[in-house]
Structure formats: structure tokens, C-alpha cells
C-alpha positions as CSV (number, residue, x, y, z in Angstrom):
1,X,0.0,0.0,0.0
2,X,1.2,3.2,-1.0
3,X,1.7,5.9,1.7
4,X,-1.4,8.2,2.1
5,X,-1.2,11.2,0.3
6,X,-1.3,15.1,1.4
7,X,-2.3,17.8,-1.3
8,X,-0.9,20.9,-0.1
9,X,-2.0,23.8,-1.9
10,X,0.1,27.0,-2.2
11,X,3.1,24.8,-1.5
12,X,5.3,26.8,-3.5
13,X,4.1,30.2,-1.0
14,X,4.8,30.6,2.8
15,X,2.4,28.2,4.9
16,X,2.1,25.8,1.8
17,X,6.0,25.7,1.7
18,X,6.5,25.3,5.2
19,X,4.0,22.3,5.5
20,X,5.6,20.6,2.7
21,X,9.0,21.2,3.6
22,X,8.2,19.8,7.3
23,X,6.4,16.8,6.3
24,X,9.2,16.2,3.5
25,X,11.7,16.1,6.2
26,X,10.0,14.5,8.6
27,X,7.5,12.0,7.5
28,X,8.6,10.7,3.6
29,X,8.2,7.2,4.9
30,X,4.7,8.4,6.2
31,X,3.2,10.2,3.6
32,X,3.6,11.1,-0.1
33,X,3.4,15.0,-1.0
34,X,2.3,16.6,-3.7
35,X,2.6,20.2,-3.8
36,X,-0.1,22.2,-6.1
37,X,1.2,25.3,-7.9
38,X,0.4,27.0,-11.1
39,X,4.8,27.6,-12.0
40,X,5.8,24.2,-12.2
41,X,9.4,25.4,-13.5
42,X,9.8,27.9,-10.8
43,X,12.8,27.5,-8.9
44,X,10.4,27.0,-5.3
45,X,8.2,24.1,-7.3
46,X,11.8,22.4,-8.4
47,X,13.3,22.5,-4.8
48,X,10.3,20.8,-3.4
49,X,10.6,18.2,-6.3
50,X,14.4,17.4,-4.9
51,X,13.2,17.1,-1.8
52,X,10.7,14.5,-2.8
53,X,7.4,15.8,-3.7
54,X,5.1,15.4,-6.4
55,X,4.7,18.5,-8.3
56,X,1.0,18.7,-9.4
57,X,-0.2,22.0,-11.5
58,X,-3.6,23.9,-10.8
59,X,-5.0,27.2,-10.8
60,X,-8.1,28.0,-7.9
61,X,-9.9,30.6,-10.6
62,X,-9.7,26.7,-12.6
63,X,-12.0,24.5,-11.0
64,X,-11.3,21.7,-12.9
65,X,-7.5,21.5,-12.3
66,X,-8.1,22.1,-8.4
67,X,-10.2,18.9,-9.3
68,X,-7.5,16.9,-11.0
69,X,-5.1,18.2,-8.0
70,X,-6.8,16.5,-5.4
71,X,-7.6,13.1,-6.8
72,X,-6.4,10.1,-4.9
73,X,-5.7,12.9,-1.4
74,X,-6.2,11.7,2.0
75,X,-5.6,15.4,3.0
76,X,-5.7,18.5,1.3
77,X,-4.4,21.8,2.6
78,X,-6.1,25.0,1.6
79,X,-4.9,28.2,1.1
80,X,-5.9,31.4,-0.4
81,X,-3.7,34.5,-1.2
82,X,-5.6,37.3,-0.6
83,X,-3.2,39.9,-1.1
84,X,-2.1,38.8,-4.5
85,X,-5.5,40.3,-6.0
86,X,-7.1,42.3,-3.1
87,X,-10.4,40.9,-4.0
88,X,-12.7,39.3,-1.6
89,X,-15.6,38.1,-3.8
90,X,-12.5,36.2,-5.8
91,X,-10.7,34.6,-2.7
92,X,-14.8,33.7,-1.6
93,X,-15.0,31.9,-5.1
94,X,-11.4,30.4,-4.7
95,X,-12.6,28.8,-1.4
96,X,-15.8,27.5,-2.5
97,X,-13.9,25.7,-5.4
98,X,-11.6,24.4,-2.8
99,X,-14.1,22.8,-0.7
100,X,-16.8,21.6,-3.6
101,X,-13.5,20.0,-5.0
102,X,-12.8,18.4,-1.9
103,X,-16.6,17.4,-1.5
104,X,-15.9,15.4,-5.2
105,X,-12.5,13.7,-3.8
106,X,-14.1,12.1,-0.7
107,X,-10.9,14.2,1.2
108,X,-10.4,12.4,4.5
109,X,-9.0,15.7,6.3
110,X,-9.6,18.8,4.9
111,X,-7.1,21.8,6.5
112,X,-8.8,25.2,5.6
113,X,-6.2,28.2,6.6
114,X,-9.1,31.0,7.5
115,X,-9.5,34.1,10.1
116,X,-11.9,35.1,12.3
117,X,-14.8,37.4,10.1
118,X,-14.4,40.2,12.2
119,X,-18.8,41.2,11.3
120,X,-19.2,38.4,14.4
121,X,-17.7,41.0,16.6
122,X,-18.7,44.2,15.5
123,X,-21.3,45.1,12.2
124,X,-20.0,46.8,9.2
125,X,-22.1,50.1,9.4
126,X,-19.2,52.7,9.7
127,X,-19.8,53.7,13.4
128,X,-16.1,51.9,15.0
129,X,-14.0,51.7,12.1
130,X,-14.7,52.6,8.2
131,X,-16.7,50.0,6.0
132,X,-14.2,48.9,3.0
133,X,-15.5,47.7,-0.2
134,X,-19.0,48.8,0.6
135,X,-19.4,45.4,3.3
136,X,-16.5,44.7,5.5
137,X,-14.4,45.7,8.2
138,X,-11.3,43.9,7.4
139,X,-11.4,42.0,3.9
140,X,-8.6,39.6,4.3
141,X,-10.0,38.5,7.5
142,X,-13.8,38.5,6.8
143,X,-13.9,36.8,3.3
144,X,-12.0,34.0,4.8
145,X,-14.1,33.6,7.7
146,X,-17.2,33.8,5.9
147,X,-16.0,31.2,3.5
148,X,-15.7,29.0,6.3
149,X,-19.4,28.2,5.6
150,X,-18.2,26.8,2.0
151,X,-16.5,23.6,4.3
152,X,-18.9,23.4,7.0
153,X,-22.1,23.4,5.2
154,X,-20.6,20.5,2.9
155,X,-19.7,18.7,5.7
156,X,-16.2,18.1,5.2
157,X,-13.8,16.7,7.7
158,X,-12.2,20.2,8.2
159,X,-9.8,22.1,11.0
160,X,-10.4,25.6,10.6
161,X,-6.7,26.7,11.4
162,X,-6.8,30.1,12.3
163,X,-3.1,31.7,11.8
164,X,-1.1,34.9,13.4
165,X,0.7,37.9,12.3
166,X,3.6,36.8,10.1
167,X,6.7,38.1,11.9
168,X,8.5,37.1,8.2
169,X,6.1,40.7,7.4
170,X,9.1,42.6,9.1
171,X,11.3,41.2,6.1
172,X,8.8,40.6,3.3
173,X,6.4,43.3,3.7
174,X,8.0,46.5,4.7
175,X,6.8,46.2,8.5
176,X,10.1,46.5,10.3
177,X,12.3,49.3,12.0
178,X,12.8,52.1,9.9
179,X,15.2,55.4,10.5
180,X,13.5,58.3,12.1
181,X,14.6,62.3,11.1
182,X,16.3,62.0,14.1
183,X,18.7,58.9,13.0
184,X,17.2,56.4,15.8
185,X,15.4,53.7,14.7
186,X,11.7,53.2,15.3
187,X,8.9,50.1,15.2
188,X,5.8,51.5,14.0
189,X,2.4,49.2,14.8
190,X,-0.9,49.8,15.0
191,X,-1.2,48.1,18.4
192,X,-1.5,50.4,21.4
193,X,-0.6,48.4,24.9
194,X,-2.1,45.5,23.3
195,X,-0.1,41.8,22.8
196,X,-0.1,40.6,19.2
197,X,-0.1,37.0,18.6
198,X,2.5,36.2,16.0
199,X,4.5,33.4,14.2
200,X,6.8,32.5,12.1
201,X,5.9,31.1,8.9
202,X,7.6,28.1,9.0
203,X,5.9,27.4,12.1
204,X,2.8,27.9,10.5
205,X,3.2,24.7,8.0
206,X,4.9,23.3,11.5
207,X,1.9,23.2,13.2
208,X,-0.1,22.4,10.5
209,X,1.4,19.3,9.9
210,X,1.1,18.5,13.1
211,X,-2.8,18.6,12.6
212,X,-2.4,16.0,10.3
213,X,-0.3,13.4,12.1
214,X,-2.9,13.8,14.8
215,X,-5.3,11.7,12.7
216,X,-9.1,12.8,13.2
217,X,-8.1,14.4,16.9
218,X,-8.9,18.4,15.3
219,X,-11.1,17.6,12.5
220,X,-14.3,19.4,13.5
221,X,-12.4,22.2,15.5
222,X,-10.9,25.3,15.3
223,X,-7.3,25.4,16.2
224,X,-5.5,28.9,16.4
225,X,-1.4,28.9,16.7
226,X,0.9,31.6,17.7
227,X,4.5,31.6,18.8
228,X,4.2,34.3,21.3
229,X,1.7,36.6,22.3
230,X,4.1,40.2,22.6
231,X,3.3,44.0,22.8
232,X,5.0,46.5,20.8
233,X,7.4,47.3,23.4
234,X,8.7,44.0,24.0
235,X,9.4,43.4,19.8
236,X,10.8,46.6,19.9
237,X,13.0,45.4,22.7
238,X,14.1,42.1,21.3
239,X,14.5,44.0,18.0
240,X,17.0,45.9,20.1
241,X,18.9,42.9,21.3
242,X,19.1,41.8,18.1
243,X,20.1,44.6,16.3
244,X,23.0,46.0,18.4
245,X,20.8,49.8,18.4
246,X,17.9,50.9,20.4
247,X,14.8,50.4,19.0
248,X,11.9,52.3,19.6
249,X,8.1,51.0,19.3
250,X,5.9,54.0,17.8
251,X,2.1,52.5,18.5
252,X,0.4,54.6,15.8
253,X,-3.0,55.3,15.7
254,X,-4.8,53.0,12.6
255,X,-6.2,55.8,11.0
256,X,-3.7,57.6,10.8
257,X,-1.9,54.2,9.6
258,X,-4.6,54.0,7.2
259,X,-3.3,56.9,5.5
260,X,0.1,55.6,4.1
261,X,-1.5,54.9,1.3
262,X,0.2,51.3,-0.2
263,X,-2.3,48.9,-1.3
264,X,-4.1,47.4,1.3
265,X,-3.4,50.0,4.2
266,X,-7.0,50.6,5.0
267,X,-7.6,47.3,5.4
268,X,-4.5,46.6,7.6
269,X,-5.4,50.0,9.5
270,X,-8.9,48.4,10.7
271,X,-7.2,44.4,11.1
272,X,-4.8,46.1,13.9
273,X,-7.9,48.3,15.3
274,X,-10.3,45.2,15.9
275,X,-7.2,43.4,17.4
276,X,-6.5,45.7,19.7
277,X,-10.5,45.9,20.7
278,X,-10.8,42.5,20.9
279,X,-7.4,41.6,22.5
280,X,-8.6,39.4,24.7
281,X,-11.0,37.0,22.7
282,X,-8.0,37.3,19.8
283,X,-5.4,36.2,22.1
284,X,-6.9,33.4,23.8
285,X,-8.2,31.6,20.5
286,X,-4.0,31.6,19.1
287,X,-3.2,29.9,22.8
288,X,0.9,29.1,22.0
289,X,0.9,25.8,24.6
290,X,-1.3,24.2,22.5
291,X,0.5,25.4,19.4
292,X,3.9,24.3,20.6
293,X,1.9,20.7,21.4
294,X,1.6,20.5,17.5
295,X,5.0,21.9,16.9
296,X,7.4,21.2,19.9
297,X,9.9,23.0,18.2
298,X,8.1,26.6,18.0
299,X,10.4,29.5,18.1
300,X,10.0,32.7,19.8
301,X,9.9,35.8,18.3
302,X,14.1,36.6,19.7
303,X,14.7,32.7,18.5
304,X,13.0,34.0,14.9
305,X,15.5,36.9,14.7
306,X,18.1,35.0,15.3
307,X,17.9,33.6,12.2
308,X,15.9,36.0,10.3
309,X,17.9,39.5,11.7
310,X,20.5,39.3,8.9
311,X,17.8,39.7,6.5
312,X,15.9,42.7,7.8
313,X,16.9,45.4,5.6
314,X,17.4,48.3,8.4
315,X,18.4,51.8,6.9
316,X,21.9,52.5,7.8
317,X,22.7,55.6,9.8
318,X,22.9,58.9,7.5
319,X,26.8,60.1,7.2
């Protein structure tokens, strides 16, 4: 009998890499991989091919190949990218095509990658934060959580893994210390007093493999991960540590956050307001003990810099 057989989608991305790259390492005698992509050729889709995976191509606005994909899969993990087309009503339609395609494959363990949709906390009608694209709060977050439905409703075997802030965004997405007038360096986020859950990304596909080697234990739950829950302050301070130079955390307001202006910022603005509102709730469904229980070796946020502070670009001092 063959070994069974996890789809990952977006395996050649962050969570989908880090999955694939865990089980890979960890569990080739255990399972078979094949990792979904739509750039077979690309140099992430031919690393995972070395390493032992079976490189299957699909695209989610192509039902049919997503289809194909996950013929034969034991599990499939899904994953949408939001920020690659900023739509809502597409990543909605991706994740309906995910789970009807699932539905077709008889999937034994469906992993859905989702947020909370922040219109369970608080309505969309302007009065705590401004409404974006005439019906949300936060886009990224509430077209994955509503989507949830698109899993549920079908009743697939499905963990709804709800992830963290990506402390990878302090390398990859412009988010880290940056060089005030004054020459010092400052932390800018949109987090008051408040502790953010975050994680690294290859935690992320850490923890989600995890999920799957625990059999049917989380099918039927939610399951939210973070490697630590920190304020501002305290990143700022490890940021320090690592950096050799005093780093200041700046907790600016979201609207005026709102107002940088790159794509997205408005949406970001109001995800960082309604986790600071709802700290508690926010926190307490990411709890990291039971996070480290599916990844024992989780990595704190200094741990993370450790190996990731030779790649945050910080401006060098003027003169």
C-alpha cells in the first residue's frame, strides 16, 4: 500500500511551503506530497521536487485543475492569497472551489487556513471603524471567515486553522524598524498596549502538519497557533537585542496608519484596530501551549531573529 497522500495547496508560497518542507523532512516514509502550484518550472516548485514531492499544476480561478489536484488525497491543505488580488468576492470563489472539489475527492482531512470574520464582533455600518469595499471591516479577515461556511455546510472533515501575524512581514512586507529624522530607529504598529499573537511562517506549515499526524483528533475544531503573544514594546525590545541599536516601538494610531497609502493600508489600519478591541478574545483563541503541542519545536519571536535579523533590511545611519 502506497503511503497516504497530502495535497498541499500553495506549496510553493509561505504556509504551503512550510507544511511541505516539514512533512518532507519529517515523514517521507509516512506520507507522499504533492505540492499544487500554477509555476511548475519555478525555482520553489523544483526544490520541493528534490526534496521528494510530487509536483502537481492547478490554478483556484480553474476549478477543474483544483479537481484533478486533489484526486487520490487523504488530505488536502487550503490556502488562499488574498493579497495577490485584493479581491474578496475572488478569494470567496477560490474557497468555494476548494471545498466543492474536496466534497468530489471524498478528502479524508480537509485543513482550511481561515481568520476570524471580524462582522461576528462588530457590524459593518461605519460607526467603530470605516466599512471597505461597501461590506467589511477587514477584507482579508472577513472573506476567509465567511467562506468558512463553503466547508462546514458540505460537511467536510475540516480544522479551521486560524493563523497569526507573520513576523516574516518585518522582512517581506515592509513592516520593520525604519530610520526616524532623528537617525534612531523606530517600530511603528498599529497596536496600542495591546499583545499581538504572532508566528513564524515556518511554524505555520509546523503546526499544520502536526494537525495531520494527529489523525481525526482536530477535525471538526478550530485550532488557532501563535509563537508568542508580545506588545509592541517588548518586539521593539528584542528587536534591540538583536540589532545592536535601540529600537523604539511607535504604537500609531490606525487611522492615521490608514493613510500611508500602499495597497491594502486601510484594510490593515482596521485588522490592527479590531485586534486591539478585541485583545482578549484574539489572544486566547492563538493559545501558544497548545501550538507548541503540535509543533514542539516553535520559536519565539528573539529565536525568529536569530535567524531571520541578517535579512531585515534596516536603513543605515545617514553620514
Amino acid at each position: 500500500m502506497p503511503a497516504p497522500l497530502i495535497t498541499i495547496f500553495g506549496a510553493t508560497g509561505a504556509q504551503g511551503g512550510g507544511l511541505a518542507r516539514n512533512i518532507l523532512a519529517r515523514d517521507k516514509a509516512d506520507y507522499r506530497v504533492r505540492a499544487v502550484t500554477r509555476k511548475p518550472d519555478g525555482d520553489a516548485a523544483k526544490e520541493l521536487a528534490q526534496l521528494g514531492a510530487e509536483i502537481a499544476v492547478a490554478d483556484l480561478d480553474d476549478p477543474a485543475s483544483v479537481q484533478r489536484a486533489m484526486a487520490g488525497s487523504q488530505g488536502v491543505y487550503c490556502v488562499t492569497n488574498y493579497w495577490e488580488h485584493l479581491s474578496p468576492e475572488k478569494e470567496l470563489k477560490q474557497a468555494e472551489t476548494l471545498a466543492e472539489a474536496a466534497r468530489q475527492a471524498g478528502v479524508a482531512h480537509v485543513v482550511w487556513s481561515t481568520l476570524e470574520d471580524t462582522r461576528r464582533f462588530l457590524p459593518a455600518d461605519g460607526r467603530r471603524m470605516p466599512v471597505l469595499m461597501g461590506t467589511y471591516n477587514v477584507p482579508h479577515f472577513d472573506a476567509k471567515g465567511e467562506a468558512n461556511r463553503f466547508f462546514t455546510e458540505r460537511g467536510l472533515p475540516v480544522t479551521l486553522l486560524h493563523t497569526s501575524f507573520y513576523w516574516d512581514n518585518l522582512i517581506h512586507f515592509g513592516m520593520g524598524p525604519q530610520r526616524s529624522p532623528d537617525g534612531s530607529l523606530v517600530f511603528v504598529l498599529p497596536m496600542a498596549d495591546k499583545p499581538l499573537p504572532g508566528i513564524a511562517v515556518a511554524d505555520i506549515g509546523a503546526c499544520a502538519a502536526g494537525i495531520f499526524r494527529n489523525g481525526t483528533d482536530r477535525i471538526g475544531q478550530t485550532v488557532g497557533i501563535a509563537g508568542e503573544h508580545l506588545t509592541g514594546a517588548e518586539m521593539a525590545s528584542a528587536l534591540s537585542r538583536t540589532l545592536n541599536e535601540p529600537v523604539t516601538y511607535v504604537p500609531m494610531p490606525p487611522a492615521e496608519y490608514a493613510k500611508l497609502g500602499f495597497p491594502g493600508a486601510d484594510d490593515l489600519a482596521n485588522m490592527f484596530q479590531f485586534k486591539v478591541e478585541f485583545n482578549e478574545a484574539f489572544c486566547a483563541a492563538r493559545p501558544v501551549a497548545e501550538s507548541k503541542a503540535l509543533n514542539p519545536q516553535l520559536q519565539s519571536f528573539e529565536a525568529w531573529l536569530v535567524g531571520a535579523g541578517a535579512q531585515l533590511k534596516v536603513p543605515p545611519k545617514a553620514g
